[in-house]
C-alpha positions as CSV (number, residue, x, y, z in Angstrom):
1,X,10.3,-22.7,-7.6
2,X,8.6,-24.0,-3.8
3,X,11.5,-22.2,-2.1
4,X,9.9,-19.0,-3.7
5,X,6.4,-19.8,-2.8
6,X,5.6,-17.6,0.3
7,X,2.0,-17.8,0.3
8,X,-1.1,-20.7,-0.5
9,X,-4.4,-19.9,-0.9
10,X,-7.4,-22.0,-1.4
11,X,-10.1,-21.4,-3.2
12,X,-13.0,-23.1,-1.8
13,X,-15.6,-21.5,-4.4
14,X,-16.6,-23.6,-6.4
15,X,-15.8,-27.2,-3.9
16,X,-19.2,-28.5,-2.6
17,X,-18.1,-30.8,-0.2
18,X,-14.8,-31.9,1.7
19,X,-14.5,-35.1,3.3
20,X,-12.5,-36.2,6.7
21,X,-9.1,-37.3,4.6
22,X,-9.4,-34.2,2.8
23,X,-9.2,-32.4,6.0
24,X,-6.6,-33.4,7.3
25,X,-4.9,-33.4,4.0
26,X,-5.7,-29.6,4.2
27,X,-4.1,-29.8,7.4
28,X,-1.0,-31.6,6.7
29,X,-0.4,-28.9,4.0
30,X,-0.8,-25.9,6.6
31,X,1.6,-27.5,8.5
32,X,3.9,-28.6,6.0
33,X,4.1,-25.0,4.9
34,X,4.4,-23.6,8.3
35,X,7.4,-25.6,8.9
36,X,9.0,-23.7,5.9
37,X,7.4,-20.0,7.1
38,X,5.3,-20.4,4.6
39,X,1.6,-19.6,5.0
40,X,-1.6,-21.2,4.0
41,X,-4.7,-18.9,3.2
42,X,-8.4,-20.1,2.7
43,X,-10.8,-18.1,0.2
44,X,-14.6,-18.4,0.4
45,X,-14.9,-20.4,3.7
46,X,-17.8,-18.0,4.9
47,X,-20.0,-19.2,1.8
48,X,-19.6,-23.2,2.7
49,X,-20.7,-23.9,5.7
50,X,-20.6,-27.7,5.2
51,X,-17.3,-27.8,4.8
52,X,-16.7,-25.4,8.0
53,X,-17.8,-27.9,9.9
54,X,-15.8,-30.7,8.4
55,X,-12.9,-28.9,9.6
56,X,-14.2,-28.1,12.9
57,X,-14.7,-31.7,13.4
58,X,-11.4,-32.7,13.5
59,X,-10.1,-29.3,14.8
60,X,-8.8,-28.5,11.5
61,X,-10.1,-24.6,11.5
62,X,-8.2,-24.3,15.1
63,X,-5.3,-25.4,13.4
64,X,-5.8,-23.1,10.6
65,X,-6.7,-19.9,12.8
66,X,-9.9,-17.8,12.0
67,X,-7.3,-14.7,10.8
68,X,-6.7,-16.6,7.6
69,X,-10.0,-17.5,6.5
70,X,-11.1,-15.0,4.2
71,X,-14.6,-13.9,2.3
72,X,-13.0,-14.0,-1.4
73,X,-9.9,-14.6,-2.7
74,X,-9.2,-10.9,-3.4
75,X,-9.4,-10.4,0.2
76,X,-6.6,-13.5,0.8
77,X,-4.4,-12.2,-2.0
78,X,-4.8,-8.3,0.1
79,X,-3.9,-9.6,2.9
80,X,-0.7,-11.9,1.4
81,X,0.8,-8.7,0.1
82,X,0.4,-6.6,3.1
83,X,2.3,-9.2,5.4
84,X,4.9,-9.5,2.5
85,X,5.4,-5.9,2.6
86,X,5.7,-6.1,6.4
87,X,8.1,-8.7,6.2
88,X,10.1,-7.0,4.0
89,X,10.1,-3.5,5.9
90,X,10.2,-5.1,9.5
91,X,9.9,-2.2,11.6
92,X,11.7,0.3,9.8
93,X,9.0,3.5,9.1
94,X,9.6,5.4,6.4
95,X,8.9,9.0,6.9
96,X,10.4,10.4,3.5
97,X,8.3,11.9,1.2
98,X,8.3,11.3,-2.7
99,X,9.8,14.3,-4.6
100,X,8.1,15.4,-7.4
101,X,11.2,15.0,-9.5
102,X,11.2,11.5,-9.1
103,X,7.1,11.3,-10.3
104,X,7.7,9.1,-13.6
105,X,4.9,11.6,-14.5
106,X,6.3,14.4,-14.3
107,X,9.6,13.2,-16.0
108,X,9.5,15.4,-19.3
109,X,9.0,18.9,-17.2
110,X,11.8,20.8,-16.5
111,X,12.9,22.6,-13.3
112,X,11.3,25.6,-14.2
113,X,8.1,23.5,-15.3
114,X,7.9,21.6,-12.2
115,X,8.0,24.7,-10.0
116,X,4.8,26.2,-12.0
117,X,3.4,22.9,-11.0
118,X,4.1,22.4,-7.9
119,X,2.4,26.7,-7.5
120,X,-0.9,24.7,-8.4
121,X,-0.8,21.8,-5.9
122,X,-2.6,21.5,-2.9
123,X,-0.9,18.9,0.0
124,X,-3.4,17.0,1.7
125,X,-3.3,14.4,4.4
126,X,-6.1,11.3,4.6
127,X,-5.8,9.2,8.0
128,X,-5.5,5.4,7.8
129,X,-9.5,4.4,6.7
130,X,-10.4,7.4,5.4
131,X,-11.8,7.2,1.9
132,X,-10.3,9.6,-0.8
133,X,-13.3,9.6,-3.0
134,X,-16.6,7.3,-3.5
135,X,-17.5,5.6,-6.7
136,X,-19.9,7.8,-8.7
137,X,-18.5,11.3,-6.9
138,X,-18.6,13.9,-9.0
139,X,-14.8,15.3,-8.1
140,X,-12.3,16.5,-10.4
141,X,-9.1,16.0,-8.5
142,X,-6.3,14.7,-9.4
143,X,-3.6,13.1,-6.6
144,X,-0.3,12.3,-6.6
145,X,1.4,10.1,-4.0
146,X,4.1,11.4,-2.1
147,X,4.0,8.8,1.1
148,X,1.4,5.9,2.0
149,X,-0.6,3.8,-0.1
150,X,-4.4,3.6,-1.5
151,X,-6.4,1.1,-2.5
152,X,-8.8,1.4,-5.6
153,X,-12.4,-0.3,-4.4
154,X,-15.0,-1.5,-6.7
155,X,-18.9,-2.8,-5.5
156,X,-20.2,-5.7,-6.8
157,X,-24.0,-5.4,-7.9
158,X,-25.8,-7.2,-5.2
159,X,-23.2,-8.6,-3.3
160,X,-23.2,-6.1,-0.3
161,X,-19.1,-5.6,-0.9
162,X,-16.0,-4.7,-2.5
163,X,-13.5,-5.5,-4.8
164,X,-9.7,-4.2,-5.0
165,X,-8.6,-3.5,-8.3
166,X,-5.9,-1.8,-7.2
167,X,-3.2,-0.5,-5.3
168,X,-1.5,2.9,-5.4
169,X,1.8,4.0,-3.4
170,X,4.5,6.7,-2.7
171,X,5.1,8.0,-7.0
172,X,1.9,6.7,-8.3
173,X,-1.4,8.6,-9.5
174,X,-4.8,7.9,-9.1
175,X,-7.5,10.0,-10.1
176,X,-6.9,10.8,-13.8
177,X,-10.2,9.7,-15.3
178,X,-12.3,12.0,-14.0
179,X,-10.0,14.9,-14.7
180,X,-9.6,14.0,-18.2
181,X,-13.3,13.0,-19.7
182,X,-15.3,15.2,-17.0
183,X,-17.4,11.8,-16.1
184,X,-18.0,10.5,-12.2
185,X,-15.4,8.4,-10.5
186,X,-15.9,5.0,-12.0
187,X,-14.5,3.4,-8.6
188,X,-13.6,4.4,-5.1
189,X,-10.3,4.8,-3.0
190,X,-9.5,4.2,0.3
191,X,-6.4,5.0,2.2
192,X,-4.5,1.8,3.3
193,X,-2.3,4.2,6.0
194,X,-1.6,7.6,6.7
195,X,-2.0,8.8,2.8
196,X,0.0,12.2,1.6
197,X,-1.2,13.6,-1.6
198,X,-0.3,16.5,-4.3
199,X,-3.7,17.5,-5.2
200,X,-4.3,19.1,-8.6
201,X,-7.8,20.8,-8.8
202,X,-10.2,21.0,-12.1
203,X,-9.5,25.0,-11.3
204,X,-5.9,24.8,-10.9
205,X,-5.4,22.4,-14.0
206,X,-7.5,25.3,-16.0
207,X,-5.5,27.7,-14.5
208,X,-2.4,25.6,-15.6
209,X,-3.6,25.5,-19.1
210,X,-4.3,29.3,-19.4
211,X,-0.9,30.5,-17.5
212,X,1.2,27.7,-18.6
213,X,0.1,25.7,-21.7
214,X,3.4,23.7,-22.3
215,X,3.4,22.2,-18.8
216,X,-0.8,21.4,-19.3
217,X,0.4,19.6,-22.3
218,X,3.7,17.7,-20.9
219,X,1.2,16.7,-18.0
220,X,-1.7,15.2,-20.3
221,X,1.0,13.5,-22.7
222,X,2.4,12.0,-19.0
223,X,-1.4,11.0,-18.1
224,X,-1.8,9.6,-21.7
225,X,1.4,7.1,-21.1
226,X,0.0,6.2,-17.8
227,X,-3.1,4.9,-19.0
228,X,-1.7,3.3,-21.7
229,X,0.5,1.4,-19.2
230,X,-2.1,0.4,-17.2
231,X,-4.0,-0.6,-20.2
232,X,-1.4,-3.0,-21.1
233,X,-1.4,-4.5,-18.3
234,X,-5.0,-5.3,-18.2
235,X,-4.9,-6.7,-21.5
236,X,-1.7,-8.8,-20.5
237,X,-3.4,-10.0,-16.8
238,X,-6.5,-11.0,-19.2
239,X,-4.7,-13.2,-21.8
240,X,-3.1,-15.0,-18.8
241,X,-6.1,-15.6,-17.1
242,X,-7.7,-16.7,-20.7
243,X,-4.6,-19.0,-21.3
């Protein structure tokens, strides 16, 4: 099980106060893990300031490195999974596009379907940063992946910041929600790189219901699934964390 442990983080929350030995026991572990290109993350370290300076006592946080001290754990876990995902790659770009044949989506439609589709989307291109939508827009839209990734932001009443739900790449929709009960985003999305989307307007969906009914229908019966997916998995991530 340790040999499939890539990445530590601690969660220093809810600790009120670390002590010298603890230090360097926090230490020891860094470089334990470092040994065996593993890496050690710390969560909350902005919001104790007691114990920041425990560590920079004994030269712990120069040992650590400012790069993996992190605001909340979310942020540590974001940042894990984008070096994993670098790691894996390496340097290789990849510069295909999803084809829409391939959306799990779009997987009832036929040939014919798809191209009726396909006459109602609009390809659009967000740079790195740019944000798709904000939480509590009023858009319609509904995107499909083809290459990049996005990341699904929440604020947090009163805290001045963020939360990831989630994170969206090349196949994937986001979107949905608004499309389907007419109501304001509930969250926002950022692009996490160069982000190209299929874009199906509130117009061109009521277009696609009037001209094509039986692809409107396939689509929302795809939509439905999704959600129900996703969903699941909710309920699933809360019994675990419940357990």
């Amino acid at each position: 099980m340790r040999s499939q442990i890539g990445y530590v983080v601690l969660d220093f929350k809810r600790v009120n106060e670390v002590d010298t030995t603890g230090a360097r026991i926090i230490v020891q572990m860094q470089q334990e893990l470092a040994r065996d290109g593993k890496v050690l993350l710390l969560s909350h370290m902005p919001d104790q300031p007691r114990i920041r300076n425990v560590l920079d006592d004994i030269g712990a946080l120069a040992v650590l490195s400012p790069d993996k001290s992190f605001v909340d754990t979310d942020r540590a876990l974001e940042w894990a999974e984008d070096d994993l995902i670098r790691r894996t790659l390496g340097a290789a770009k990849v510069d295909d596009e999803y084809p829409l044949e391939r959306f799990e989506l779009l997987a009832a439609l036929t040939k014919d379907e798809r191209k009726a589709l396909h006459g109602r989307l609009t390809r659009r291109v967000y740079p790195k940063g740019e944000v798709v939508f904000q939480e509590g827009d009023e858009g319609r839209d509904l995107f499909l992946i083809a290459r990049g990734t996005a990341s699904v932001k929440l604020r947090l009443a009163g805290q001045g910041r963020e939360r990831r739900l989630a994170t969206f790449s090349a196949g994937t929709v986001f979107g949905e929600l608004a499309l389907l009960d007419a109501g304001p985003r509930s969250a926002s999305v950022e692009a996490d790189e160069d982000l190209f989307c299929y874009v199906l307007s509130e117009r061109d969906f009521a277009a696609l219901v009037h001209d094509h009914h039986a692809v409107a229908i396939k689509l929302l019966t795809g939509l439905a699934r999704e959600l129900s997916r996703r969903l699941r998995r909710a309920t699933q991530t809360i019994y675990e964390l419940e357990g």
